[in-house]
C-alpha positions, 0 to 999 in steps of 0.5 A: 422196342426202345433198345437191343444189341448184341453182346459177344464175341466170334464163337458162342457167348450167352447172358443169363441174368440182368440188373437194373440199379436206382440210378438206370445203369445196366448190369450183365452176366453170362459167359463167353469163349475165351481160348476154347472154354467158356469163362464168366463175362460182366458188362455194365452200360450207363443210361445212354447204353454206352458200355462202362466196362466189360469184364471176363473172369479167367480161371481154369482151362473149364466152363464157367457160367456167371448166373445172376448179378446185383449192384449195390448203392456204390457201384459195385457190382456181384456176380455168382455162378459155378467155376468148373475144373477142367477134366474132374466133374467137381465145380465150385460156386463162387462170388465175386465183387467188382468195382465201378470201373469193372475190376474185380476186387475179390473172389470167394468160392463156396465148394467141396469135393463135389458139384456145387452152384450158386443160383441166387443172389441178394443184398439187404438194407445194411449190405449184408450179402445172400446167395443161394443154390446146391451142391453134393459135396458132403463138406463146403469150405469157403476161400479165396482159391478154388480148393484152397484153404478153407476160411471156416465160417464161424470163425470171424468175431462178428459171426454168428454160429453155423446153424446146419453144418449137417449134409443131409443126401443128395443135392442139398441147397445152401445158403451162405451170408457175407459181409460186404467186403465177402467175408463169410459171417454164416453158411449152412445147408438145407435139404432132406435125404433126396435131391433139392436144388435152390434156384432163386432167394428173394429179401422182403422189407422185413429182412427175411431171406426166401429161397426157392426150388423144387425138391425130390425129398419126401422128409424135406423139412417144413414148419408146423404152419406149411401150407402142405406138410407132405409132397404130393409128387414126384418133385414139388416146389419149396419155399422156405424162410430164414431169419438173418442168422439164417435160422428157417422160421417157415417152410413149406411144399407147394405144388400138385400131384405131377412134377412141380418146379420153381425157377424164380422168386422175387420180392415187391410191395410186401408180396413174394412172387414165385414162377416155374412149371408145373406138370400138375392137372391139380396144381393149386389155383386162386378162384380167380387164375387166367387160366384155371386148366393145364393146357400142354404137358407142362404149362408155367405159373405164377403164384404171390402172396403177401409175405406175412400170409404164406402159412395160408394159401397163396394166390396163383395164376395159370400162364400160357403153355410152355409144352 
């Protein structure tokens, strides 16, 4: 082991997600206990592991959650994650920017009269800023104050058009496009009429945009060119992709006849890896998996494939157990 810590404070604090940027400095998001609720944290530490700057986001008297974290070629750090209002089970997704020395430069919330939660993150080549997850409110506004007024999407000259502004049932995903300076360029939902819940997105070297999850929606909606045009259980993985107006060129269910779920995605070498749980005895498999039986209950996977080859079957490979 070349490093560890611990990072907290006297109560009950937690890091949900890391990034490492090009020049080695380390960034960190989670939450901490702030006056008895939890409030969203970001730390940066330089390459000898000093710490740069530790931030806390305060908001209202509920729980926050800071759930993934990016840096970009300037130092600016971006945080997303779920802003709760103390005493109604509504929240608000939201991203922030913060600055080199850890100020907070801006805060844009994505929410509704409903849950909503951000779980994914990206930045491409030209800055453009990704981020992803799931809501239930019927209509998302996009502001700068949490149930404030709505900076509607669409509206800057630059932007292009909303794609789907069409809430579908249950929890639907989301996706939503910024500029670097967080104004909104485009927003949309995706889903059928059950629950979806997006969990991750991923950009390749092309600039498409892939989210994944899992989906309890039998008519969720897939491409003439899906791997599985149908769900074989109870709840399978989807990935989808999207063009940078956020318009979706490909989609598709992956998974067995069990429970199927996907937590992660990232791109790499021209390839999109997902990983997850399957609770799928015929859980697709590459002829040459690690491990090609489910050995618990559940047991968690790993599957890739070139970016440019997801409407043929993708390789994946059996991980240990996870019961």
């Amino acid at each position: 082991m070349d490093y560890s810590t611990y990072l907290g404070d006297k109560v009950v604090d937690e890091a949900r997600d890391v990034y490492v940027d090009d020049s080695g400095y380390i960034y960190v998001t989670g939450s901490t206990h702030v006056n008895g609720s939890k409030d969203v944290f970001v730390t940066k530490f330089n390459v000898t592991r000093e710490v740069i700057y530790h931030t806390i986001l305060t908001d209202t008297s509920g729980d926050d959650w800071g759930h993934r974290i990016v840096a970009d070629g300037d130092g600016y750090a971006y945080v997303v994650g779920e802003i709760n209002h103390d005493g109604l089970k509504v929240a608000d997704a939201f991203i922030s920017k913060i600055d080199p020395s850890g100020k907070e430069v801006k805060r844009v919330y994505i929410g509704g009269s409903g849950y909503d939660v951000a779980k994914g993150l990206a930045i491409d080549y030209e800055g453009n800023i990704y981020v992803s997850g799931y809501t239930i409110s019927t209509v998302l506004n996009v502001s700068e104050l949490a149930g404030g007024t709505a900076i509607v999407p669409g509206t800057n000259p630059n932007a292009t058009p909303l794609t789907d502004w069409t809430y579908h049932g249950g929890y639907d995903a989301f996706l939503a496009r910024f500029d670097q300076d967080l104004n909104p360029v485009n927003l949309r939902y995706f889903g059928g009429s059950w629950d979806d819940y997006c969990q991750g997105i991923a950009i390749d070297y092309a600039g498409n945009i892939y989210i994944t999850g899992y989906t309890y929606s039998d008519d969720f909606p897939v491409t003439f060119d899906a791997i599985s045009g149908d769900k074989r259980g109870t709840t399978d993985i989807f990935l989808s992709r999207f063009t940078p107006d956020l318009n979706c060129d490909y989609s598709t269910y992956l998974g067995g006849s069990g429970p199927d779920f996907c937590y992660s995605i990232i791109s790499r070498d021209s390839r999109i890896y997902l990983a997850g749980k399957t609770n799928s005895s015929d859980f697709p498999l590459a002829p040459n998996a690690y491990q090609k039986i489910r050995n618990g209950s559940s047991d968690g996977f790993i599957m890739y494939s070139m970016t440019t080859q997801w409407n043929t079957q993708p390789t994946s490979v059996g991980a240990e157990t996870t019961q």
